[in-house]
N, C-alpha and C positions, 0 to 999 in steps of 0.2 A: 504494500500500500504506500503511494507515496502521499507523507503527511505533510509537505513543503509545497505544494503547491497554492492555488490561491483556495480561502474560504469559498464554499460551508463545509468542505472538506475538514475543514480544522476541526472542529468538534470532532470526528470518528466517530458518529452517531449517537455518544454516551448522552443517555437521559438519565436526571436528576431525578429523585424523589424529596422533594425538600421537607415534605412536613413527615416522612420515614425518619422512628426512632436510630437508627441507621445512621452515621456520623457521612459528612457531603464526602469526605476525604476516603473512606474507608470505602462509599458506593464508587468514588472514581477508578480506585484501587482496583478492588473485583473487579468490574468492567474491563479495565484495564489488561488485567490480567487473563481475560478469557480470549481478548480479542489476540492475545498473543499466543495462548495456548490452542487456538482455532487454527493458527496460523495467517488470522487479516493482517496482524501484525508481524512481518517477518523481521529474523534477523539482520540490523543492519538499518532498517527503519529509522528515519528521526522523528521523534514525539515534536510537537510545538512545545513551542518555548512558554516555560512557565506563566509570560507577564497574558501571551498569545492564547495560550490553553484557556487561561482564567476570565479574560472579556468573553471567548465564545462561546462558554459555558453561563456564565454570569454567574460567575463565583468568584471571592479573594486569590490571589494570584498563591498569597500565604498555603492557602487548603488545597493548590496545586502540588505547590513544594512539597505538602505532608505524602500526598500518594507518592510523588515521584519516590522520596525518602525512603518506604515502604515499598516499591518495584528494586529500588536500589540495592536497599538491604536485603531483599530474597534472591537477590543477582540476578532479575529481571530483564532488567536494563540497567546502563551504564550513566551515571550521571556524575558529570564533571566540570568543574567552574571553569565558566564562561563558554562552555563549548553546550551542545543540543544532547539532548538525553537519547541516547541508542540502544534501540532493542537488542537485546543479546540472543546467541544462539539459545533454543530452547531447550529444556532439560525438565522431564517431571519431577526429578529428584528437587528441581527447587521451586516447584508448586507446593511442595511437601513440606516446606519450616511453616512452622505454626505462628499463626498471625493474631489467637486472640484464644488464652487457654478459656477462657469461659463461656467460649461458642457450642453450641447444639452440637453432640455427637451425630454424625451423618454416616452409612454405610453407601456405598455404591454396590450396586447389584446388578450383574450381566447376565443376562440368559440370552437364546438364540432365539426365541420368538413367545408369543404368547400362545402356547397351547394348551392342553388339557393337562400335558404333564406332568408341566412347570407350576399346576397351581398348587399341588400340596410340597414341591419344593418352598417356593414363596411363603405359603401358611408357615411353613417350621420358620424359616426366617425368622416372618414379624412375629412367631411367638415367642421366641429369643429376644428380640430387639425390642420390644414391648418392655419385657421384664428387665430391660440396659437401660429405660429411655432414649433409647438412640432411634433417626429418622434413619429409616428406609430411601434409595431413590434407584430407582428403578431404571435399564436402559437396554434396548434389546436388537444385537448384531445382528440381525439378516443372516446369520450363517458366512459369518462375513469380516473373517479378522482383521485385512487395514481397517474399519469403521469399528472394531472391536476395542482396537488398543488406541484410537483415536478418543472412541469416550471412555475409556480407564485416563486418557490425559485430560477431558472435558474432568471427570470425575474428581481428580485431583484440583486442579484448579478452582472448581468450586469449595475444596474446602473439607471433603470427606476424611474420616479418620483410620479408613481401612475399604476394599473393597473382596465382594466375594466373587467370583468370575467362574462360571456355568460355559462349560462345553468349549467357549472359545475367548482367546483374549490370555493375552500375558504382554506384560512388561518385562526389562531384562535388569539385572542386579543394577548395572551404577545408574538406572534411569530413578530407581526404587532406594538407593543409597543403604541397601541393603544390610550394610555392618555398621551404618550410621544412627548418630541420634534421632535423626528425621525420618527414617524409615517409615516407609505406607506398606500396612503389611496385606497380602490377598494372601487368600483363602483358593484354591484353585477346586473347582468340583465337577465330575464327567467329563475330565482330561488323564487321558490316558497315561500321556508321557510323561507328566508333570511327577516327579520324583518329590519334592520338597511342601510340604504344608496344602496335600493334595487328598480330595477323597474321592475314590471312584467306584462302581458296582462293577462287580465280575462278572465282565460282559463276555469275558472268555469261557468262562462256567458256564451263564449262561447259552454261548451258541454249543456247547456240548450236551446238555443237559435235553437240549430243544430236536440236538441230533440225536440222544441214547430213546429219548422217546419214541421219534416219526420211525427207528432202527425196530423197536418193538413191533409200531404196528405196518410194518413190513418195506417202509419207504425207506429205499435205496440208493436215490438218487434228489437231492435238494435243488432248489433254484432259490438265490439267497437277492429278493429284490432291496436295493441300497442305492443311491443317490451315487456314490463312489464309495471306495475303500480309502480315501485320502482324511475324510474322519477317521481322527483314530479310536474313539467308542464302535466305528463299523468295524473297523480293521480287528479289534480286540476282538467284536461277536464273531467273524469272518475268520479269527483262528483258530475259536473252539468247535467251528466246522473242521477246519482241517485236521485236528486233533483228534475226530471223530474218523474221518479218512483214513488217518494214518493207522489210527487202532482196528480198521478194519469192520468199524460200526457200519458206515454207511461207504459208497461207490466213490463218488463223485460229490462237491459242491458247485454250483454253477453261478455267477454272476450275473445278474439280469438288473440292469442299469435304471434307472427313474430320472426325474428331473428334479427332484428334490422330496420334502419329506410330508407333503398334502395328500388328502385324500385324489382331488384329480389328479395328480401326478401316476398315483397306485392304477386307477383307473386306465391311465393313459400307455401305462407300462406294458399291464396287464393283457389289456384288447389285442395289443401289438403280437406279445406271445402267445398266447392263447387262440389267437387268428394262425398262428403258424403251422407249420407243416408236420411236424413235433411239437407238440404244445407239452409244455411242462405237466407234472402228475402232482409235484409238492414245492408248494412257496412259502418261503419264508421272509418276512418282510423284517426292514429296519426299523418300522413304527408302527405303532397301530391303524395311524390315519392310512399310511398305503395298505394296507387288508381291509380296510372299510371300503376303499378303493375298487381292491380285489373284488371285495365281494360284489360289488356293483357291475363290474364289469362280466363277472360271470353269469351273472343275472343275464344280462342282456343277451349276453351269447349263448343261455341256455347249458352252460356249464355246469352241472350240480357241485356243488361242496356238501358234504367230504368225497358224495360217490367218484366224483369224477374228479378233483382235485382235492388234493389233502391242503390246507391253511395254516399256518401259524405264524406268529407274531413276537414282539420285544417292545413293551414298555406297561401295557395293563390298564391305561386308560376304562374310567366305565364306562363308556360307550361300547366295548368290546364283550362286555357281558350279557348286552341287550339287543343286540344284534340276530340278525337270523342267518344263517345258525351263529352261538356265541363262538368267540375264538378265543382258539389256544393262545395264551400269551406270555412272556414271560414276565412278573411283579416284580416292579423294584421300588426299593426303599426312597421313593425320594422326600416322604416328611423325613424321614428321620438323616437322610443327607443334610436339608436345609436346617434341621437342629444342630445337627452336628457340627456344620459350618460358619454356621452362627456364633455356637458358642469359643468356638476356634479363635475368631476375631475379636471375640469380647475379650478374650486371654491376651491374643496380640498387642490387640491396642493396652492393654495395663501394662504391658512389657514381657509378658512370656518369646520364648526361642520356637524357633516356630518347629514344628512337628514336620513328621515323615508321612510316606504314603497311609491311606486306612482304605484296603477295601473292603465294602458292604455285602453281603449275599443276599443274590438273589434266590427268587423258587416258581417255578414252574404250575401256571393255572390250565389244566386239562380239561377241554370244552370238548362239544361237538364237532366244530370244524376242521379238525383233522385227521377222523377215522370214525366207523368203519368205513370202508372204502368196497367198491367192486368191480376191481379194472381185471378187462381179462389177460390172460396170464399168455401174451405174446412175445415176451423179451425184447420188448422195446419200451420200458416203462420209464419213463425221466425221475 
């Protein structure tokens, strides 16, 4: 942004709340600081000049100085006599010095969309944070880590005192100043990789558990429908299929691609394979929503579930119980992840060291949708 050119530019759109218990210096500050943390304000930038700022704002040039003072001291920017205040390169680790110990505890909260799944994740949360007084604020990646780790920097900036980060989203040690006093500690949860203050469901259990079953009632060959294996919550369920291969449970697992994790997506997946020339006998989906999917699509095409298609699924949503026929799913803990999570951070933020991996077990709901079955017996069964 160039801030040197002519007004009305000079202001940078900061609006005042004047009659806000909220001090004028402390609102220009935040602003300030978001617009930098967005990146409107890039490194290098010259702020206007104090006497400048303050006429087009219509405020004391003095209550200019105090923000600047205040971007200064958090190493925001650089301000030096006689010369223009310049943005500095940006760093969350210095969103993170604390600017007023008597402010509202705040949590930042990431998950990857608003589904059915996430909401008894969320309930554990704010049942925790309730009993912290601490605010909740909510923010949700698209499945979509640059915009992931973009608002863990929104998040910081505003002010939170820890965040917890669902499925996606990491910051890296010296952005977090990780062995520092300032440290912003997360919570990582349904991240696979995540070795350090991370909780996940054994999603690897789970795709074995899901194969020793479909192995029972006679399904030999899986079609494992997943958006990609490049989630690694997929890749994890996606190894306890193979784990089931290699023991000689089941044949084969097969990959059968989506567009992502909606019920029309399931749908759209489904019709495609199911129209084919060899239509799959047993799918296994990444989510509930694409088996709600499934089943819609077999409808249409006159596909029976289980006769003609065996079903099953990974996450337990109750929509999956009331469905016709109900499906097999696999139930995971997520109140008690978002308790656990919770309480993790409460720890953090008082100053505890942060913890190592916890995985959760899961267990296996046996419905209708995936057996008995009646396919005849030609050795071409998928």
């Amino acid at each position: 942004m160039n801030v040197n050119g002519p007004t009305p530019s000079v202001s940078l759109g900061i609006e005042l709340d004047r009659p806000s218990a909220i001090p004028i210096a402390r609102q220009l500050e935040d602003q300030l600081t978001w617009l930098i943390a967005t990146g409107a304000l890039a490194a290098g930038d010259r702020l206007p000049s104090i006497r400048r700022f303050g006429a087009a704002l219509g405020i004391h040039h003095h209550t200019v100085r105090q923000a600047y003072l205040a971007l200064d001291g958090r190493g925001l920017i650089t301000l030096r006599p006689g010369a223009a205040a310049t943005v500095r390169e940006f760093s969350s680790l210095r969103l993170a010095r604390p600017r007023a110990s008597t402010a509202m505890t705040a949590w930042g909260i990431l998950i990857p969309a608003h589904t059915p799944f996430y909401s008894p994740f969320l309930r554990g949360i704010e049942q925790v944070a309730a009993a912290k007084r601490a605010l909740t604020v909510i923010s949700v990646t698209d499945n979509n880590q640059v915009k992931a780790k973009l608002q863990m920097q929104e998040m910081m900036a505003a002010g939170v005192r820890g965040i917890i980060a669902a499925s996606l989203g990491k910051l890296e040690g010296d952005e977090l100043g990780t062995n520092g006093p300032n440290a912003i500690p997360i919570v990582y949860c349904d991240q696979p990789l995540q070795e350090e203050e991370s909780i996940v469901f054994d999603d690897a259990g789970a795709g074995y558990a899901l194969a020793a079953h479909l192995a029972g009632d006679g399904h030999r060959r899986l079609s494992f429908m997943a958006p990609t294996l490049e989630y690694p919550n997929m890749a994890a369920l996606h190894q306890g299929f193979v784990r089931a291969v290699d023991g000689d449970l089941i044949e084969a697992v097969d990959l059968l691609p989506c567009a992502d994790f909606t019920v029309e997506a399931g749908e759209e997946a489904a019709t495609a394979a199911l129209s084919g020339g060899k239509p799959p006998r047993t799918i296994v989906t990444g989510g509930d929503e694409l088996a709600i999917g499934v089943l819609a699509s077999a409808r249409k095409l006159g596909v029976r579930i289980p006769g003609d298609l065996a079903l099953a699924s990974y996450g337990a949503i109750a929509a999956t119980g009331y469905v016709d026929p109900p499906i097999t799913t696999v139930a995971l803990p997520a109140h008690e992840m978002g308790i656990l999570a919770a309480r993790r951070l409460a720890a953090r933020t008082a100053g505890a060291q942060a913890g190592s991996r916890t995985s959760l077990r899961t267990h296996l709901l046996v419905r209708a949708s995936c057996g008995p079955h009646d396919w005849p017996d030609n050795g071409d069964m998928r």
